[in-house]
N, C-alpha and C positions, 0 to 999 in steps of 0.2 A: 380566574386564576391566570396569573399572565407566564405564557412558555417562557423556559429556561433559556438562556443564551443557548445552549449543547441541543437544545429542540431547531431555534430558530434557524441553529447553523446547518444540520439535517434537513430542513426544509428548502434551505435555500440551494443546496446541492442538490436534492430532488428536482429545484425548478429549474436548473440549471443543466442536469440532466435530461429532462423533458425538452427543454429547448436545442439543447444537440440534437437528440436524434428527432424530430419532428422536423426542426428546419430543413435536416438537410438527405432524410429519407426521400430515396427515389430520386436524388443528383444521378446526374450517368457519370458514371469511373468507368475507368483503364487505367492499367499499369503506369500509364504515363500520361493521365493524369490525377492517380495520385496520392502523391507530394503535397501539392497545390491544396488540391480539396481538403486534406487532414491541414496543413497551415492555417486555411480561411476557417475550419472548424474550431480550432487550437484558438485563433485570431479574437474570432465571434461572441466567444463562451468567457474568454478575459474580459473583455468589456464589462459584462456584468457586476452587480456590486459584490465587495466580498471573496470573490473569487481569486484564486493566489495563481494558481497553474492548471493547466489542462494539453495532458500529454493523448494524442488519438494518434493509433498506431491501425494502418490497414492489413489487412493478413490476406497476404498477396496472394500466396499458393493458391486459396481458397477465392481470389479474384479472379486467378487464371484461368483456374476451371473451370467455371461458370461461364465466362465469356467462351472457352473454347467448346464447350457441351453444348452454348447457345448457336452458335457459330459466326457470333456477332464481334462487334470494335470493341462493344463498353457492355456493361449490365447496369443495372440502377443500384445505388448503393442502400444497403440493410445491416443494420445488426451485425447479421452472421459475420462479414467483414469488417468488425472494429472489436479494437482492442482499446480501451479509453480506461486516465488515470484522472482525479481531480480531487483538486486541494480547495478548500473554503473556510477562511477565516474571519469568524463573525464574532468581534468584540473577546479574542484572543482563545475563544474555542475554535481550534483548528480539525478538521473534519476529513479524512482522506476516505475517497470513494473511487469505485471501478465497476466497469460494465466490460464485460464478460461471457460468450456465451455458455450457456449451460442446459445442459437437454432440448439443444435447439433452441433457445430461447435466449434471446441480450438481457441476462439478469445484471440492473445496474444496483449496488450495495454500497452499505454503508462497511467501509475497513476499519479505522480508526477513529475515535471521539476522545480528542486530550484537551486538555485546560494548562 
């Protein structure tokens, strides 16, 4: 049985998914730098095929105190600090997903599946 477009568009956001946060788990952040880091994020994950947009948003609060608890410049970036939107358009099923944390955990989901 060969998957439906609305499977393969799901899947493809799954792998696209996977390749955000594994790429670039354990980058060192700070406040200032980043901007940058969620750009090159945003940048990296277009490339791929299919893909329409990819909004990664950092949750600063939550980056500053970490670095300030650690007593450090930077912490390595996780999860916990992203907020991420993505769009995937596979043969006009468009797919929107977000990763989010939840119960301490980056649960990244599927939002929308339209034709």
């Amino acid at each position: 049985m060969e998957p439906t477009a609305a499977q393969v568009a799901c899947f493809e956001a799954g792998i696209k998914f996977g390749s955000l946060y594994h790429q670039f788990a354990g980058t060192p952040v700070s406040p200032d730098s980043a901007d940058s880091l969620t750009a090159a994020m945003e940048e990296a994950i277009e490339n791929q095929p299919y893909c329409e947009a990819v909004t990664v948003a950092v949750r600063e609060d939550e980056l500053r105190e970490a670095i300030e608890s650690a007593g450090a410049d930077y912490t390595e970036l996780t999860g916990r600090f992203l907020d991420v939107t993505m769009t995937v358009d596979y043969e006009g099923v468009v797919v929107e997903t977000s990763m989010a944390m939840e119960d301490g955990y980056p649960l990244m989901q599927v939002e929308t599946v339209r034709e």
